[in-house]
C-alpha positions as CSV (number, residue, x, y, z in Angstrom):
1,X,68.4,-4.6,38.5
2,X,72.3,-3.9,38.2
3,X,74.1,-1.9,35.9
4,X,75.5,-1.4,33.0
5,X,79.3,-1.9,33.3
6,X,80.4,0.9,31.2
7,X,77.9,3.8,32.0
8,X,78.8,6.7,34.4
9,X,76.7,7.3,37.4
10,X,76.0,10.6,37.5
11,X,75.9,12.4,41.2
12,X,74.7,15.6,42.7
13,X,77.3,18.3,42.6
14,X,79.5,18.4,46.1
15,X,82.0,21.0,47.6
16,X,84.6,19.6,49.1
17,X,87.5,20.2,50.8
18,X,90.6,17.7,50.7
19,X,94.3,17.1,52.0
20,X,97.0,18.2,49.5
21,X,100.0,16.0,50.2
22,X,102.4,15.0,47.3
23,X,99.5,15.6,45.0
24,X,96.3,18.2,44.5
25,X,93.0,16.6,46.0
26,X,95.3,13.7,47.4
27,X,91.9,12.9,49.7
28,X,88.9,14.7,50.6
29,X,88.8,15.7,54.2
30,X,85.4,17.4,54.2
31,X,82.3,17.6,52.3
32,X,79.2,19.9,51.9
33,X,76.1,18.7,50.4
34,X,72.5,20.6,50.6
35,X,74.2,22.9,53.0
36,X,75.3,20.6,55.3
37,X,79.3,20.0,55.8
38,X,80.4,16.5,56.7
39,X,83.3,15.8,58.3
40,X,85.3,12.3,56.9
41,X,87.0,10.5,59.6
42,X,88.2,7.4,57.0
43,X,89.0,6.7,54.2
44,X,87.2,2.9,53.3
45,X,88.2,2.6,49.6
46,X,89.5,4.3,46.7
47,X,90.0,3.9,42.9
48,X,91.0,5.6,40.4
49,X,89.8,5.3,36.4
50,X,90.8,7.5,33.3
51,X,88.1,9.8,33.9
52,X,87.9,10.8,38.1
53,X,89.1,9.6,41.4
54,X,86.5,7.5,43.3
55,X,86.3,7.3,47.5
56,X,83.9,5.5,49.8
57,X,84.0,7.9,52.9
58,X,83.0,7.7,56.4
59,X,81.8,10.7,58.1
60,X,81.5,11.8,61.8
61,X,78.0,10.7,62.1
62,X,78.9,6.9,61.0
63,X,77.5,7.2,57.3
64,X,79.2,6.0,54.3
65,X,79.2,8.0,51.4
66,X,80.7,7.9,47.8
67,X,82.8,10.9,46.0
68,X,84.0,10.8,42.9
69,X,86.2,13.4,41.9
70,X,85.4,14.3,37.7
71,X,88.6,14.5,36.1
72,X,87.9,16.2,33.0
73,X,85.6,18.8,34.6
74,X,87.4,19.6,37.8
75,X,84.6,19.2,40.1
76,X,83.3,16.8,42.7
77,X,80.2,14.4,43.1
78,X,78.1,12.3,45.7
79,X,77.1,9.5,44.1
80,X,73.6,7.7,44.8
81,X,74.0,4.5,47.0
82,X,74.4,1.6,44.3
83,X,71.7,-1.3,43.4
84,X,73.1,-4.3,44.9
């Protein structure tokens, strides 16, 4: 089942460390999640809405993973992987 278009996903809180070019928290460099610190080695997407910054990571290992930086509330998220 998909869903809806205009409701947040809501992910697990995140620490993460990014690269700080012409901007703050241009793009995330590392992450840590359940005590475990991933290292991103790409960049595969980004986008941007009113409310946070969104980017589909790859780390070391291979994985993909989804961050989304919260705007309004200053922090970071891994979001679940999506219903497709």
């Amino acid at each position: 089942m998909g869903e809806e278009p205009n409701v947040k996903r809501r992910g697990e809180p995140v620490k993460v460390s990014c690269y700080a070019g012409y901007k703050a928290d241009e793009r995330p460099t590392s992450f840590t999640w359940r005590d475990r610190t991933f290292t991103v080695t790409g960049i595969l997407d980004r986008w941007y809405d009113r409310d946070g910054n969104y980017f589909k990571v790859q780390v070391e290992d291979g994985g993909q993973h989804q961050l989304r930086h919260d705007l309004n509330d200053d922090r970071w998220e891994l979001l679940p992987p999506r219903d497709e």
